[in-house]
PyMOL Python script that loads the backbone (N, CA, C, O; Angstrom):
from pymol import cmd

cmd.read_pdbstr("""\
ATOM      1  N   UNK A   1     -23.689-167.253 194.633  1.00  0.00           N
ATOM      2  CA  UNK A   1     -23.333-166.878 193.272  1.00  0.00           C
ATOM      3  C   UNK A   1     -22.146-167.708 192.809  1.00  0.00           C
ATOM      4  O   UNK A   1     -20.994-167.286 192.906  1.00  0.00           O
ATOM      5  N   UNK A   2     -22.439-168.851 192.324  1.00  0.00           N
ATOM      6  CA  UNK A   2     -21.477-169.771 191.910  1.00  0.00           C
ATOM      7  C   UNK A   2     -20.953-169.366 190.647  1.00  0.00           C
ATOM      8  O   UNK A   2     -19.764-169.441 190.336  1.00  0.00           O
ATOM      9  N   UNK A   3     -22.053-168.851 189.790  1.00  0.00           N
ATOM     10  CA  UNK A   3     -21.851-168.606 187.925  1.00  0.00           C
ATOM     11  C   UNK A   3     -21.934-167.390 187.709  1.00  0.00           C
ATOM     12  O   UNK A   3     -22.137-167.153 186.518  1.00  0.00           O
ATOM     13  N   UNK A   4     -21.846-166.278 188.516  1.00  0.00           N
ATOM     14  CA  UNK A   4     -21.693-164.345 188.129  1.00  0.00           C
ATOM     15  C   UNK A   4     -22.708-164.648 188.212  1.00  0.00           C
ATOM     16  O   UNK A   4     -23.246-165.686 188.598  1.00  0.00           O
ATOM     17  N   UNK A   5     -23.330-163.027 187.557  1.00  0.00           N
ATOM     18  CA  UNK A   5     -24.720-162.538 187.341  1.00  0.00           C
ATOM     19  C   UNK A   5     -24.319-162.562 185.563  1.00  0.00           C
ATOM     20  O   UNK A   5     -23.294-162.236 184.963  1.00  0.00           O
ATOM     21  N   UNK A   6     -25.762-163.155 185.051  1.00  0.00           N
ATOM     22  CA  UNK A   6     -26.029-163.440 184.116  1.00  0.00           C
ATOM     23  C   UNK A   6     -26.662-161.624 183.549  1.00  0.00           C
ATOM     24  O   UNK A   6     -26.737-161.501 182.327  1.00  0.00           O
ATOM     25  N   UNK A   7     -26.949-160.728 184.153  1.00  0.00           N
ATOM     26  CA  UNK A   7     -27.134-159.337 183.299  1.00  0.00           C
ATOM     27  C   UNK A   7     -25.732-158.623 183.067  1.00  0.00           C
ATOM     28  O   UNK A   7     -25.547-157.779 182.190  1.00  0.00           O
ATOM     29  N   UNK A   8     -24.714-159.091 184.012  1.00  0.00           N
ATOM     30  CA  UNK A   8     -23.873-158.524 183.555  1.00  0.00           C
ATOM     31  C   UNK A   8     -22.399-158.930 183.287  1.00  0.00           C
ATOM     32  O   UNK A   8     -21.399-158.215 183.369  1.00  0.00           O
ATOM     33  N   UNK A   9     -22.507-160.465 182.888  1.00  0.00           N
ATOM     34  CA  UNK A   9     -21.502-162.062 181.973  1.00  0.00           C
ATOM     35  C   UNK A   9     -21.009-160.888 180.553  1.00  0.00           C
ATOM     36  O   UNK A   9     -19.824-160.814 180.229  1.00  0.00           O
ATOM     37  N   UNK A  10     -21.868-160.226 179.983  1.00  0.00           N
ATOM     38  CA  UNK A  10     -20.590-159.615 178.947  1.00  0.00           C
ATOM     39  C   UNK A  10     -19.677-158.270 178.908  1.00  0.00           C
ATOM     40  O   UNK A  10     -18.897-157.840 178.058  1.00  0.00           O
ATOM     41  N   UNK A  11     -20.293-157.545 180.791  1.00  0.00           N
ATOM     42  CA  UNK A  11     -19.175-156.518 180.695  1.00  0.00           C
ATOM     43  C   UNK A  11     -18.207-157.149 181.402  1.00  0.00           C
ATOM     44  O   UNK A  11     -17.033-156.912 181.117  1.00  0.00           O
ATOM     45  N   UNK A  12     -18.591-158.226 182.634  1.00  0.00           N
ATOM     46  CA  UNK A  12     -17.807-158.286 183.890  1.00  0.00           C
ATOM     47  C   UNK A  12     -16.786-159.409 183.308  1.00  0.00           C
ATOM     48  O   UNK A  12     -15.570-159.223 183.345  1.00  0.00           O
ATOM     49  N   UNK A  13     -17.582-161.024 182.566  1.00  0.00           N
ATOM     50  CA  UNK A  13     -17.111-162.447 182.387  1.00  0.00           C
ATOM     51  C   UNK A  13     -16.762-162.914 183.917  1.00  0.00           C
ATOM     52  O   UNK A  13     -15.629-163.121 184.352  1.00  0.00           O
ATOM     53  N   UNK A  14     -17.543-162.989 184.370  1.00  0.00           N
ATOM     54  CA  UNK A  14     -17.660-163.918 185.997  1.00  0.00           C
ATOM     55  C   UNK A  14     -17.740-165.360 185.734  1.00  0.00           C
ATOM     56  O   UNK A  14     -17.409-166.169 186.600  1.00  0.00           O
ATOM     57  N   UNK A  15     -18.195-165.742 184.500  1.00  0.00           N
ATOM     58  CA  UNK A  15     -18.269-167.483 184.858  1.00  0.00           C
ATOM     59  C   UNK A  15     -17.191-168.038 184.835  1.00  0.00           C
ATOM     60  O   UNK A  15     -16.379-167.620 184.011  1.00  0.00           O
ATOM     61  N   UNK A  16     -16.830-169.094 185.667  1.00  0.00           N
ATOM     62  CA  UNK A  16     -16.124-169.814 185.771  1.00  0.00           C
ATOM     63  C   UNK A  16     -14.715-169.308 186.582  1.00  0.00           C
ATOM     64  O   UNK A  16     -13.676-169.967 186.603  1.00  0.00           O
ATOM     65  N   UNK A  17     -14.876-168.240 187.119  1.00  0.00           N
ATOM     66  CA  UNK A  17     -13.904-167.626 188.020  1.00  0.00           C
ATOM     67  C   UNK A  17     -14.456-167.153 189.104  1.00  0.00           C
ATOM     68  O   UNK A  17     -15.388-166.350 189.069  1.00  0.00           O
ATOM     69  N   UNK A  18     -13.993-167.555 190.055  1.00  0.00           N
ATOM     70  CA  UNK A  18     -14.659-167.731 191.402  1.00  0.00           C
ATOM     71  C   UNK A  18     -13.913-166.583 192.364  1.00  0.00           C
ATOM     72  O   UNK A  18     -14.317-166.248 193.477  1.00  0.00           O
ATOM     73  N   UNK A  19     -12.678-166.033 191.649  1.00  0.00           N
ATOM     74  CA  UNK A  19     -12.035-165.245 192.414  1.00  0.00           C
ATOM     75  C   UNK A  19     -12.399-163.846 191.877  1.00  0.00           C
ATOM     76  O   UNK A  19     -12.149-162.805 192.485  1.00  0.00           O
ATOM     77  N   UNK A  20     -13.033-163.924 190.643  1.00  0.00           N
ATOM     78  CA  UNK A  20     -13.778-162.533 189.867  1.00  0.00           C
ATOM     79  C   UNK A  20     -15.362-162.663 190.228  1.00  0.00           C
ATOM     80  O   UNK A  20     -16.106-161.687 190.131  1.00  0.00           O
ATOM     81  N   UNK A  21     -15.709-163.632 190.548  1.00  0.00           N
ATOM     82  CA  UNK A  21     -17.039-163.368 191.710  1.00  0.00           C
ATOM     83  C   UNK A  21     -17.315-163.405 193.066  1.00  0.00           C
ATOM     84  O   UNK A  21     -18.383-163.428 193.677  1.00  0.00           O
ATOM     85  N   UNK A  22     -16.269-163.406 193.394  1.00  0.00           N
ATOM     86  CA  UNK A  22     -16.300-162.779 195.274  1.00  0.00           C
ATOM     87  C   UNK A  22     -15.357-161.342 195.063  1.00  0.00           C
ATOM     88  O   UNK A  22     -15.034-160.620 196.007  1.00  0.00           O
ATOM     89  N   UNK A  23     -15.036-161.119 193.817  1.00  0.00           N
ATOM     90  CA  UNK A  23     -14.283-159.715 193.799  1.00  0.00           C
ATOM     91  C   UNK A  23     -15.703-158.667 193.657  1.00  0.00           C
ATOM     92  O   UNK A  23     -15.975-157.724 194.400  1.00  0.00           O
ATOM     93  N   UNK A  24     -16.354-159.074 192.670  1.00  0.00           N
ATOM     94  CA  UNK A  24     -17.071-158.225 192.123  1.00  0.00           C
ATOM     95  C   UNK A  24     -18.486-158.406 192.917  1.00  0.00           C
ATOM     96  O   UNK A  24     -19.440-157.821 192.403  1.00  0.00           O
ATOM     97  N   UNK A  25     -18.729-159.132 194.085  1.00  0.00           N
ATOM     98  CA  UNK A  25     -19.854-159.614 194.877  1.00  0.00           C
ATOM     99  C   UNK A  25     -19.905-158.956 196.166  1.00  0.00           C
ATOM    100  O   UNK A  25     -18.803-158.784 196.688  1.00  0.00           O
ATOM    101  N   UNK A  26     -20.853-158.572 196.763  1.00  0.00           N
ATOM    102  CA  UNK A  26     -21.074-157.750 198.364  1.00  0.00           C
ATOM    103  C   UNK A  26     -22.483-158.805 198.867  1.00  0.00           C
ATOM    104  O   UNK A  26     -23.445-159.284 198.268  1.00  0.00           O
ATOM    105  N   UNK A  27     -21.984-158.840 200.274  1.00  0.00           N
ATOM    106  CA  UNK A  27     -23.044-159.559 201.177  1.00  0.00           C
ATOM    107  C   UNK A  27     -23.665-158.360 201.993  1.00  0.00           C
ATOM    108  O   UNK A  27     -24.610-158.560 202.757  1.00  0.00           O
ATOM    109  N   UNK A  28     -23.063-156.998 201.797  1.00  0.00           N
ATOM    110  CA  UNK A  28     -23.816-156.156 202.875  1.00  0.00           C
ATOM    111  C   UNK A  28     -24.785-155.349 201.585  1.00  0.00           C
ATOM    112  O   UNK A  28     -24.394-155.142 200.436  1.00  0.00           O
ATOM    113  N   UNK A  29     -26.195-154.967 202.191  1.00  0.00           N
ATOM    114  CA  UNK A  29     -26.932-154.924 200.941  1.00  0.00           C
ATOM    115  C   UNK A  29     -28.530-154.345 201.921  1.00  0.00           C
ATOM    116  O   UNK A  29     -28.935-154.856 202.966  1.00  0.00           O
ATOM    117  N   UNK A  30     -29.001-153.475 201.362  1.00  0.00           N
ATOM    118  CA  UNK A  30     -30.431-153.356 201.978  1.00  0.00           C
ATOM    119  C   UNK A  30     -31.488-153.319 200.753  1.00  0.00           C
ATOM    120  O   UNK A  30     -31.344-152.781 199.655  1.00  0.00           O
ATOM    121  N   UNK A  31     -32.643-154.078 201.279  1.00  0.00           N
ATOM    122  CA  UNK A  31     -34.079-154.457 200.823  1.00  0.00           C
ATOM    123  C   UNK A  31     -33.807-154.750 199.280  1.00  0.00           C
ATOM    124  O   UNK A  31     -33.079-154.182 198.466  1.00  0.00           O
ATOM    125  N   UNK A  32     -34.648-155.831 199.178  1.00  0.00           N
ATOM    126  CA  UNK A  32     -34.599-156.366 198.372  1.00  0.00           C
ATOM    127  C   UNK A  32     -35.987-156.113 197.326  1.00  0.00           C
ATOM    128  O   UNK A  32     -36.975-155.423 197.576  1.00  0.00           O
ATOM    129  N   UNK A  33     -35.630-157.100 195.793  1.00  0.00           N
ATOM    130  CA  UNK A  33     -36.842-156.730 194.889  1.00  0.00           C
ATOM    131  C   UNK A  33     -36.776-158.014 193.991  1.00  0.00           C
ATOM    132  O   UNK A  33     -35.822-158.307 193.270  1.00  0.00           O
ATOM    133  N   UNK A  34     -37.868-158.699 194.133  1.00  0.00           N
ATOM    134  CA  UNK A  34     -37.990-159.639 193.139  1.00  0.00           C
ATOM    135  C   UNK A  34     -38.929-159.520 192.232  1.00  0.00           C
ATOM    136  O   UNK A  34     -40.038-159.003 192.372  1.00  0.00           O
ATOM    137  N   UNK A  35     -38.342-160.141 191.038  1.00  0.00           N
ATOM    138  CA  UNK A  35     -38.844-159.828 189.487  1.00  0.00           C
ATOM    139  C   UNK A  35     -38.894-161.292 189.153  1.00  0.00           C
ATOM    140  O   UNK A  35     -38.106-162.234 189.072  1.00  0.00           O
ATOM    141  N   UNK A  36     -40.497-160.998 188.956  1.00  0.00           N
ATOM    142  CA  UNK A  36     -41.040-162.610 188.115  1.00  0.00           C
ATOM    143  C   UNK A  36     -41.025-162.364 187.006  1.00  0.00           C
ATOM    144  O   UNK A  36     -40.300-163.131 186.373  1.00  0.00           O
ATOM    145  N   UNK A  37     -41.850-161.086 186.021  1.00  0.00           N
ATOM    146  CA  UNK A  37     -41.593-161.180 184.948  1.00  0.00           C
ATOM    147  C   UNK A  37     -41.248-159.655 184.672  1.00  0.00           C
ATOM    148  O   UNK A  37     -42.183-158.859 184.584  1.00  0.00           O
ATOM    149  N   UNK A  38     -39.512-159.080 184.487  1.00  0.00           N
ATOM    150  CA  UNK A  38     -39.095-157.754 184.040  1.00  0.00           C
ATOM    151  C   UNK A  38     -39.435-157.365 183.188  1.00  0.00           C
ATOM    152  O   UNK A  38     -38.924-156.254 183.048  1.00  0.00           O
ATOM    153  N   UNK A  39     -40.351-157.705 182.054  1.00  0.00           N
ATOM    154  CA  UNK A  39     -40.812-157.130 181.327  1.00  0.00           C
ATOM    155  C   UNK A  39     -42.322-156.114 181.414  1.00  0.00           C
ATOM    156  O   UNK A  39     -42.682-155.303 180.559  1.00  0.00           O
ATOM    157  N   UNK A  40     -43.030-156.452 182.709  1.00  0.00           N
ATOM    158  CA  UNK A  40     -44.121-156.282 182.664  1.00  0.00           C
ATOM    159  C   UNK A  40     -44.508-155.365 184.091  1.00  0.00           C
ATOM    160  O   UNK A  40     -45.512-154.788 184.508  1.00  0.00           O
ATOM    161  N   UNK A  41     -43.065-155.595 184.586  1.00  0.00           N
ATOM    162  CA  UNK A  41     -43.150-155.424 186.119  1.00  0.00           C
ATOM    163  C   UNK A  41     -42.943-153.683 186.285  1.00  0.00           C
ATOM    164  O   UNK A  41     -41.759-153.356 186.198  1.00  0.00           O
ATOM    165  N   UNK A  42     -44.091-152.322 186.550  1.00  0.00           N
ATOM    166  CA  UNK A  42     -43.806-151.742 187.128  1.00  0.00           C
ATOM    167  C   UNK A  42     -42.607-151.290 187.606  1.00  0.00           C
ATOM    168  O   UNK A  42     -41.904-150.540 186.929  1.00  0.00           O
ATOM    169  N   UNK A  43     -42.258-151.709 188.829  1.00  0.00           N
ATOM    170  CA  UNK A  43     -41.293-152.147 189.750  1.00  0.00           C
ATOM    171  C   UNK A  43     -39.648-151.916 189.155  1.00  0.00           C
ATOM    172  O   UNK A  43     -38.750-151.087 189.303  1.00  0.00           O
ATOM    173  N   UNK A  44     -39.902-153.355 188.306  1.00  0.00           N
ATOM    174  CA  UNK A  44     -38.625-152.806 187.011  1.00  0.00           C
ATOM    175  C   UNK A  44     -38.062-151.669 186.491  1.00  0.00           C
ATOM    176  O   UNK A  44     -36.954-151.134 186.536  1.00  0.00           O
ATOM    177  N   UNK A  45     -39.287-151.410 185.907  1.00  0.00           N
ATOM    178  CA  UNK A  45     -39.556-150.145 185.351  1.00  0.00           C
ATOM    179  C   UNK A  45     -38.862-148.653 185.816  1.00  0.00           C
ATOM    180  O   UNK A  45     -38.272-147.750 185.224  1.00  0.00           O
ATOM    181  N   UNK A  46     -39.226-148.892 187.044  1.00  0.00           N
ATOM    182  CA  UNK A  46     -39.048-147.756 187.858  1.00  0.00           C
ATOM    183  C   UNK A  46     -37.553-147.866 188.369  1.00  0.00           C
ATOM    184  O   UNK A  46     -36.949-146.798 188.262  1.00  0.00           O
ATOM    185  N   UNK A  47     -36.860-148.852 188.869  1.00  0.00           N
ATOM    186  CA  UNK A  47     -35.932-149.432 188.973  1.00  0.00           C
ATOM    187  C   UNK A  47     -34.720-149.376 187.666  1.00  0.00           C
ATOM    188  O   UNK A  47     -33.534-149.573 187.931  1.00  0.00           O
ATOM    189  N   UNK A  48     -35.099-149.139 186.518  1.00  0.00           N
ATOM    190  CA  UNK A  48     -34.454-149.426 185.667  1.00  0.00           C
ATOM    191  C   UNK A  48     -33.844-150.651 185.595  1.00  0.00           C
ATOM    192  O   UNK A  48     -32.632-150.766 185.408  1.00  0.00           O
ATOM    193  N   UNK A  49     -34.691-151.692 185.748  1.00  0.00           N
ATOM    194  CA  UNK A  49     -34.170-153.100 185.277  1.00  0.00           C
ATOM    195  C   UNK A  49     -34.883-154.120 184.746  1.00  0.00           C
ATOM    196  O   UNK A  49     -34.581-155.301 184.918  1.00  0.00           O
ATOM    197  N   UNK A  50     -36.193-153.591 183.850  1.00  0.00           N
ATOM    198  CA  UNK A  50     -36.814-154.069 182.677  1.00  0.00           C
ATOM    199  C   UNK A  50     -36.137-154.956 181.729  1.00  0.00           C
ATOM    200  O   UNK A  50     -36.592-155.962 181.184  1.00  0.00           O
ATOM    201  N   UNK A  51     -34.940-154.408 181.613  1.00  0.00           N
ATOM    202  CA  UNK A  51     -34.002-155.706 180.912  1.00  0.00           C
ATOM    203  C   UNK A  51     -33.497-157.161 181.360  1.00  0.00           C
ATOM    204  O   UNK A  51     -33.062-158.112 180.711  1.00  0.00           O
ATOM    205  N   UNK A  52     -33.706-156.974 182.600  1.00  0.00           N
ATOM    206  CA  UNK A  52     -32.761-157.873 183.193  1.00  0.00           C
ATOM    207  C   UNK A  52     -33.401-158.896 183.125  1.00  0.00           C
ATOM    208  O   UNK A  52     -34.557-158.982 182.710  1.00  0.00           O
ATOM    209  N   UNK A  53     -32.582-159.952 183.604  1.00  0.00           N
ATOM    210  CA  UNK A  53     -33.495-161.657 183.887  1.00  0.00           C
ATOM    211  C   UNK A  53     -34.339-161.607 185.208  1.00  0.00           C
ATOM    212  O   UNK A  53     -33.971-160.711 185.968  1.00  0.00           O
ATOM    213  N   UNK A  54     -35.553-162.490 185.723  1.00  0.00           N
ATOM    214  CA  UNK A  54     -36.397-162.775 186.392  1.00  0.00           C
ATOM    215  C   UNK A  54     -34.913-162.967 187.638  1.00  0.00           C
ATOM    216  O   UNK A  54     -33.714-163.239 187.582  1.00  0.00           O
ATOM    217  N   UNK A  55     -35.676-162.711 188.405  1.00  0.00           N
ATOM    218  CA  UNK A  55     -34.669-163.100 189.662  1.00  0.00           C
ATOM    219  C   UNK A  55     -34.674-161.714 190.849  1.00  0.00           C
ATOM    220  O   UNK A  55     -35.271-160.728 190.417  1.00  0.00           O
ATOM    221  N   UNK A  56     -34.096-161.574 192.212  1.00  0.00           N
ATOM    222  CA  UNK A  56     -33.915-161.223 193.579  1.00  0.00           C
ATOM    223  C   UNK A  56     -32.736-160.178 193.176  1.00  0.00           C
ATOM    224  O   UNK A  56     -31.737-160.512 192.541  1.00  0.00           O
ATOM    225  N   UNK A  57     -32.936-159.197 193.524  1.00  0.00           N
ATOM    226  CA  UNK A  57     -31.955-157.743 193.629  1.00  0.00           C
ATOM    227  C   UNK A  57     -31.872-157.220 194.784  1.00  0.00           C
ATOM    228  O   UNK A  57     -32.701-157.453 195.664  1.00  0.00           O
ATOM    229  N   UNK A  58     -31.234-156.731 194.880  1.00  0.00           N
ATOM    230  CA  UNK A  58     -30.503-155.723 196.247  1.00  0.00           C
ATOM    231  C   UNK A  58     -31.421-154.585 195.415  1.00  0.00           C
ATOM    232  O   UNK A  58     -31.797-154.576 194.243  1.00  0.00           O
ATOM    233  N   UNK A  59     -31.652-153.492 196.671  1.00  0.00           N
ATOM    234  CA  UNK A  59     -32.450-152.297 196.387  1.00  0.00           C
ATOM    235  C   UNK A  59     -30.842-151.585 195.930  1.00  0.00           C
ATOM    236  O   UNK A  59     -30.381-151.231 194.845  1.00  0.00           O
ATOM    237  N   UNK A  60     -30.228-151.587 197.501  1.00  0.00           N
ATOM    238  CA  UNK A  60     -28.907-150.672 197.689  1.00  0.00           C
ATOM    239  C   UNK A  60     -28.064-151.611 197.874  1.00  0.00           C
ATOM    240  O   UNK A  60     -28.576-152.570 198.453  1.00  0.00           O
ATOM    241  N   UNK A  61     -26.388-151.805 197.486  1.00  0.00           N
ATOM    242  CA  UNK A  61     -25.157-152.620 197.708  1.00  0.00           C
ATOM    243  C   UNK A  61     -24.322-151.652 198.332  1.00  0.00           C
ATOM    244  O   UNK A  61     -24.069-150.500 197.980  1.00  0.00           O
ATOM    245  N   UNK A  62     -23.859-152.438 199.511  1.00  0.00           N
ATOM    246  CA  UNK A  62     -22.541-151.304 199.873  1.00  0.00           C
ATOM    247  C   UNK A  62     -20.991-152.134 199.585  1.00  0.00           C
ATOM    248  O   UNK A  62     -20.938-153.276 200.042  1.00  0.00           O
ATOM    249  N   UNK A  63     -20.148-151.780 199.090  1.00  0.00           N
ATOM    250  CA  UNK A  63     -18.961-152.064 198.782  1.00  0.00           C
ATOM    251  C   UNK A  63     -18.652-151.521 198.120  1.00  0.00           C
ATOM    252  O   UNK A  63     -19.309-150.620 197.598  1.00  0.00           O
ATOM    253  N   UNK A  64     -16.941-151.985 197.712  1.00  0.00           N
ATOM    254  CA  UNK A  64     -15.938-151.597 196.621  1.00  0.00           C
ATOM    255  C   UNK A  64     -15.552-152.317 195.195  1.00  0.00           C
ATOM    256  O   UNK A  64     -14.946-153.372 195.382  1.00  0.00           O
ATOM    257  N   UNK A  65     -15.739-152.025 193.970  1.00  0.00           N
ATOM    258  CA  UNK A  65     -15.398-152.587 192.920  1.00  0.00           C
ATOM    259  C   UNK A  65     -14.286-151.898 192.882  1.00  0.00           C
ATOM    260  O   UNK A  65     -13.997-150.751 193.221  1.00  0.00           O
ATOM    261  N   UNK A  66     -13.263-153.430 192.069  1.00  0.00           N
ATOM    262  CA  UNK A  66     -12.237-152.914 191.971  1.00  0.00           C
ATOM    263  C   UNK A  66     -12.166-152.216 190.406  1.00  0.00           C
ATOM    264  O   UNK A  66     -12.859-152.640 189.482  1.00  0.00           O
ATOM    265  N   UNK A  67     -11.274-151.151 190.281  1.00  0.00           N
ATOM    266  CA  UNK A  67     -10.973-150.191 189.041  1.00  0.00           C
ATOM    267  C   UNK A  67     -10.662-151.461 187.338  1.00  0.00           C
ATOM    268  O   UNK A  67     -10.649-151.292 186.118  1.00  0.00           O
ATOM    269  N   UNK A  68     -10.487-152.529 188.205  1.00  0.00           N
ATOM    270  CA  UNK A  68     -10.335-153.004 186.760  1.00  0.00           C
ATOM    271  C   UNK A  68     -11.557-153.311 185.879  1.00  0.00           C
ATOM    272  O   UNK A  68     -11.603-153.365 184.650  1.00  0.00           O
ATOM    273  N   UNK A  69     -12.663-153.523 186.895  1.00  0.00           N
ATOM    274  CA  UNK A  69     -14.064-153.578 186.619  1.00  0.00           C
ATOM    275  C   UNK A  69     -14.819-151.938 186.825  1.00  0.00           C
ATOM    276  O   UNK A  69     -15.996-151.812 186.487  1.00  0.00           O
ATOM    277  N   UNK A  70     -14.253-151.053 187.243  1.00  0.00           N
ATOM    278  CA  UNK A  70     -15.141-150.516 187.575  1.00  0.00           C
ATOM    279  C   UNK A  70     -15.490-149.674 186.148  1.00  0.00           C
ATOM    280  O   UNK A  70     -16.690-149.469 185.967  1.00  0.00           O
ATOM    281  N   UNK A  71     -14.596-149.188 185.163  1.00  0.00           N
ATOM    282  CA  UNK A  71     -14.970-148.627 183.758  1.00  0.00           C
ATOM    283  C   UNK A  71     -15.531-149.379 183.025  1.00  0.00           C
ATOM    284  O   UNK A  71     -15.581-148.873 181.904  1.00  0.00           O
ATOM    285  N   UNK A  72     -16.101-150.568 183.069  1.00  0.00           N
ATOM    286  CA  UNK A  72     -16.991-151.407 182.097  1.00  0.00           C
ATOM    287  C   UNK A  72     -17.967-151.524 182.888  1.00  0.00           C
ATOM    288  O   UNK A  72     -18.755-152.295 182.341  1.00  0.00           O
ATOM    289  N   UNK A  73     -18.559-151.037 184.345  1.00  0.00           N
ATOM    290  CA  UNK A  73     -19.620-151.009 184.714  1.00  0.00           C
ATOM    291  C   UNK A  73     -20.481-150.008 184.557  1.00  0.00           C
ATOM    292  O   UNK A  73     -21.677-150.228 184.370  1.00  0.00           O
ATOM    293  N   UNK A  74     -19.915-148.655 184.622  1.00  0.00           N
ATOM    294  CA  UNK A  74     -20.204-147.201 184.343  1.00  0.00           C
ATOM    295  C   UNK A  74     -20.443-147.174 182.765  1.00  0.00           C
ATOM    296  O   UNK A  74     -21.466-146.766 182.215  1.00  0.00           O
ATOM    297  N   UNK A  75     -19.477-147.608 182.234  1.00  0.00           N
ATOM    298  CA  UNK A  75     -19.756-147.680 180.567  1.00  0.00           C
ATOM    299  C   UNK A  75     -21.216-148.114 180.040  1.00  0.00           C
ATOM    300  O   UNK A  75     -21.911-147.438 179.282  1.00  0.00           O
ATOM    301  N   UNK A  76     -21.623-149.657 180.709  1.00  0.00           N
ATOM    302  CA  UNK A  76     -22.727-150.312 180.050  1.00  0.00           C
ATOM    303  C   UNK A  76     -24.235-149.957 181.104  1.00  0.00           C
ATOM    304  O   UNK A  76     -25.330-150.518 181.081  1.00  0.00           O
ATOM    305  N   UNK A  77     -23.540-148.351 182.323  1.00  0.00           N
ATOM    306  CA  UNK A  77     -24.983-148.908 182.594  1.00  0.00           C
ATOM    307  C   UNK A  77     -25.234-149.432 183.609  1.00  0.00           C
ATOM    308  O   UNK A  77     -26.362-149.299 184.083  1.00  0.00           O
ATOM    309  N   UNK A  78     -24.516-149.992 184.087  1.00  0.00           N
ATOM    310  CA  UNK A  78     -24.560-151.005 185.351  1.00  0.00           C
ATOM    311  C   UNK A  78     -24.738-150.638 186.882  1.00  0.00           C
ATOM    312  O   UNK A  78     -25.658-150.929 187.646  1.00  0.00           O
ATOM    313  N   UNK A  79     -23.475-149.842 187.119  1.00  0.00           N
ATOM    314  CA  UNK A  79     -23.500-149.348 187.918  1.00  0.00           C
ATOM    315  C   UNK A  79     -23.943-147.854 187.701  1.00  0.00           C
ATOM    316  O   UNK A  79     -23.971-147.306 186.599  1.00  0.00           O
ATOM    317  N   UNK A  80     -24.315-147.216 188.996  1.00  0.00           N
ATOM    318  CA  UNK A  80     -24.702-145.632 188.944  1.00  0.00           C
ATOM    319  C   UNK A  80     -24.085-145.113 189.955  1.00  0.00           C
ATOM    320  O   UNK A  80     -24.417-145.213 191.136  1.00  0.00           O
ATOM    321  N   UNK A  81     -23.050-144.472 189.456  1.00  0.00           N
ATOM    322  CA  UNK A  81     -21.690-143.247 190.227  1.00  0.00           C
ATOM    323  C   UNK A  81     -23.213-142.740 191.096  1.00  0.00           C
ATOM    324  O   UNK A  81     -23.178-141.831 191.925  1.00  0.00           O
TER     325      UNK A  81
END
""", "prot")
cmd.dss("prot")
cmd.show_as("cartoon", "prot")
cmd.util.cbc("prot")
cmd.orient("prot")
């Protein structure tokens, strides 16, 4: 993840800061889900991520966001307390 995640560039602004995307990034993570096309995909659907861009998800993430991010993730959605 060189450039953030592009679903969530207008709560988080990860591009171009490399120290706000290994903040806001976890390598420990179980099963994965790839989406060719989120619009059409079941899967998505069920997932709640019909919106998102085509691309590889974590089912489950384990880590810590820090509090400066963590009220604009809860706000838009993002994350689920």
């Amino acid at each position: 993840m060189r450039e953030g995640c592009p679903n969530c560039e207008d709560v988080l602004h990860l591009q171009g800061s490399q120290d706000a995307i290994e903040e806001c990034t976890s390598q420990v993570f179980e099963g994965l889900i790839t989406l060719a096309d989120p619009s059409k995909s079941w899967v998505a659907r069920w997932q709640r991520l019909d919106g998102y861009v085509k691309g590889v998800y974590a089912v489950k993430v384990t880590g810590t966001v820090s509090h400066s991010y963590l009220g604009g993730l809860i706000n838009s959605f993002l994350l689920r307390p």
